[in-house]
KOLSE-725927 format. One line per field, with one value per residue (C-alpha): x negated, y, z negated. Coordinates in steps of 0.05 Angstrom, whole numbers, plus 32768, in hexadecimal, padded with zeros to 4 digits. Layout:
east	c(X|...);
north	c(Y|...);
up	c(Z|...);
***
This chain:
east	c(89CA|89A2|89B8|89C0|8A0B|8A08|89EE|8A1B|8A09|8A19|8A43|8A30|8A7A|8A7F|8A89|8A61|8A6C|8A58|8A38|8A30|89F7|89C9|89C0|897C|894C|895F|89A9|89CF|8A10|8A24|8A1A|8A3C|8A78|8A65|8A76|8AAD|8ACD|8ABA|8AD3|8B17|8B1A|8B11|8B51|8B79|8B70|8B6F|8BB6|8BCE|8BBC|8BDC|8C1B|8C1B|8C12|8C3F|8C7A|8C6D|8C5C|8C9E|8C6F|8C90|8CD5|8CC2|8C92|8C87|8CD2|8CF6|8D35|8D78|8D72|8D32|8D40|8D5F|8D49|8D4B|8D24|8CEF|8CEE|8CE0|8CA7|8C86|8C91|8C61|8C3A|8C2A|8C19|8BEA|8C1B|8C04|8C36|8C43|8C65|8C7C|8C8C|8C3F|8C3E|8C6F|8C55|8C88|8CAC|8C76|8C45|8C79|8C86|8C3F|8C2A|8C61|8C58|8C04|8C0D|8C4A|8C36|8BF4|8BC9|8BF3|8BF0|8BA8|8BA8|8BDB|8BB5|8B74|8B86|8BA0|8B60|8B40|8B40|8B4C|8B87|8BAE|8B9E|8BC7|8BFA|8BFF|8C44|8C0C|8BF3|8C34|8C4A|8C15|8C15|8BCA|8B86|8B78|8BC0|8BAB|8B6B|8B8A|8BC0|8B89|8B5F|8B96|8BAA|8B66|8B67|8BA6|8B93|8B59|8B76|8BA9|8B68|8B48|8B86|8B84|8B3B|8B59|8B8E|8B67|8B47|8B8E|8BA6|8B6B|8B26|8B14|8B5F|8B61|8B24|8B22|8B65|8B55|8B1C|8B36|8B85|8B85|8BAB|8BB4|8BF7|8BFE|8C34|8C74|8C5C|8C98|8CB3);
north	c(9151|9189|91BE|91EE|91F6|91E4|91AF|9170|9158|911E|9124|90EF|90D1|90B2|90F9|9132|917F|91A4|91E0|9221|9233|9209|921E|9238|91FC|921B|9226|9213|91FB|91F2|9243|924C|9230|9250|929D|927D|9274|92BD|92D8|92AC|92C6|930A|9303|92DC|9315|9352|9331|9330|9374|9388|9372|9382|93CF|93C9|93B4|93D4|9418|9411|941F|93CD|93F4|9438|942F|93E1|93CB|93D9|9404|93DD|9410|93FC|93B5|93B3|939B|93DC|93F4|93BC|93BE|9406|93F6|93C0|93EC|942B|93F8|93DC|9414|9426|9468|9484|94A6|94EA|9526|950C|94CD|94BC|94C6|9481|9435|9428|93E8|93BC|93D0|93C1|9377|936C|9383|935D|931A|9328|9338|9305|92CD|92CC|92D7|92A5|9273|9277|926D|9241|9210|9223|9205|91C7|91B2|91B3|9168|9180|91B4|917E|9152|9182|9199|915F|9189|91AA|916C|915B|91A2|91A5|9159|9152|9174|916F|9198|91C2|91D2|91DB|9210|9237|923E|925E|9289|92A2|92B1|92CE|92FC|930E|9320|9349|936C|9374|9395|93C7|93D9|93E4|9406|9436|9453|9455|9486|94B2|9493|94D6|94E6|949D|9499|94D6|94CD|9490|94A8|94E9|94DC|951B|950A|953B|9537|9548|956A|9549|954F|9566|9530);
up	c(7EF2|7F07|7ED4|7EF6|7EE9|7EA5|7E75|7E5F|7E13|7DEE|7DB1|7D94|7D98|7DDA|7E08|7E20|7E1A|7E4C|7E4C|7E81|7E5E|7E3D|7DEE|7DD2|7DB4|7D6E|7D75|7D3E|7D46|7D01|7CF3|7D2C|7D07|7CC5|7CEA|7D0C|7CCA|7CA8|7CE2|7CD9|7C96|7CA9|7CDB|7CA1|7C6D|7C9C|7CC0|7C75|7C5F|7C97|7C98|7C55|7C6D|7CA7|7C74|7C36|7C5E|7C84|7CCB|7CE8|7CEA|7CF8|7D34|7D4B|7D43|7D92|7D90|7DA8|7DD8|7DF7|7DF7|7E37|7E79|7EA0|7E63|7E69|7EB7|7EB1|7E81|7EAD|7EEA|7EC8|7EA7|7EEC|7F0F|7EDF|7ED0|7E89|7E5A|7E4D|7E25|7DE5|7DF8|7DF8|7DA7|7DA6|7DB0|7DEE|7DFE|7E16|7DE0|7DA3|7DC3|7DC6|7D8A|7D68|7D86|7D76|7D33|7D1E|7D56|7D77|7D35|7D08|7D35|7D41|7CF1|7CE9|7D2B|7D10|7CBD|7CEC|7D01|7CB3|7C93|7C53|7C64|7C89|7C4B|7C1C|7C56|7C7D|7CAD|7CC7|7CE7|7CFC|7D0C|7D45|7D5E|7D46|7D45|7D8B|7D9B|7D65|7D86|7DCC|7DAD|7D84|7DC2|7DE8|7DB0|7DB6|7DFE|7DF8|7DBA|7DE1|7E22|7DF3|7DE2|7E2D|7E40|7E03|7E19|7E62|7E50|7E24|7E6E|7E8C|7E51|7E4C|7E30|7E08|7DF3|7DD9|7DB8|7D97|7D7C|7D63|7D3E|7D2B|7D25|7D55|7D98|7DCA|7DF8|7E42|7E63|7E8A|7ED2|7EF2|7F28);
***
């Protein structure tokens, strides 16, 4: 091997990991895992606060639940259809999460984050030890690892596309009312 397109190292247990880039001489792996978990923790006790503020504050009804009126197909096609050409809202209607945003924060919030979690507990030897359905629940640690991984991508391509779609609605209307609650709405063009 050359290395030029990456470097393969031994494991120790009979396989290789490869690597696009080869690791400094005084990388360590184990810390590596140490922030992975602090971070983990971070996401376990900011998903629970939360939820704890979406239910208690009454905001999971008000403005992430969909109307029965917007849960129709025209309704979602009509979604997709400005979502796709990159059409951003306006008038009032801008001051509302619309159709595609409620679904996706929804399925983020009560199925992407607990399953990266619930998959990520799986792979622990002393969780599956005191819940053993875990183990079970997921088929084993190396499905466990395979569906937290894609969570992740998922949960971070639910992220890329917030960051994009923070240009298509207006960077400095975005930002600032983000940082200053202050959100300025544009006029209906009429069509």
């Amino acid at each position: 091997m050359t290395g030029r397109l990456g470097l393969a190292i031994d494991t120790g247990f009979g396989d290789k990991d490869f690597l696009v880039f080869p690791p400094p001489s005084d990388w360590d792996f184990g810390a590596t895992r140490g922030w992975h978990f602090l971070c983990a923790w971070i996401l376990v006790l900011s998903a629970c606060a939360y939820c704890l503020y979406l239910l208690l504050s009454g905001r999971l009804l008000r403005m992430l639940w969909p109307a029965r009126t917007e849960l129709t197909f025209a309704s979602l096609g009509r979604e997709l259809s400005q979502h796709l050409r990159l059409r951003r809202a306006q008038g009032e209607v801008a001051r509302r999460y619309n159709l595609l945003q409620k679904l996706s924060y929804l399925v983020v919030i009560f199925g992407l984050i607990p399953l990266i979690i619930v998959s990520g507990l799986t792979m622990s030897n002393s969780v599956t030890t005191a819940f053993p359905y875990l183990f079970t629940l997921f088929g084993g640690r190396q499905s466990a690892r395979s569906v937290h991984f894609i969570a992740a991508m998922l949960l971070l391509a639910f992220i890329l596309v917030h960051v994009f779609q923070v240009f298509v609605a207006g960077f400095f209307n975005m930002m600032r009312s983000m940082v200053t609650g202050r959100f300025a709405v544009e006029r209906e063009e009429s069509t």
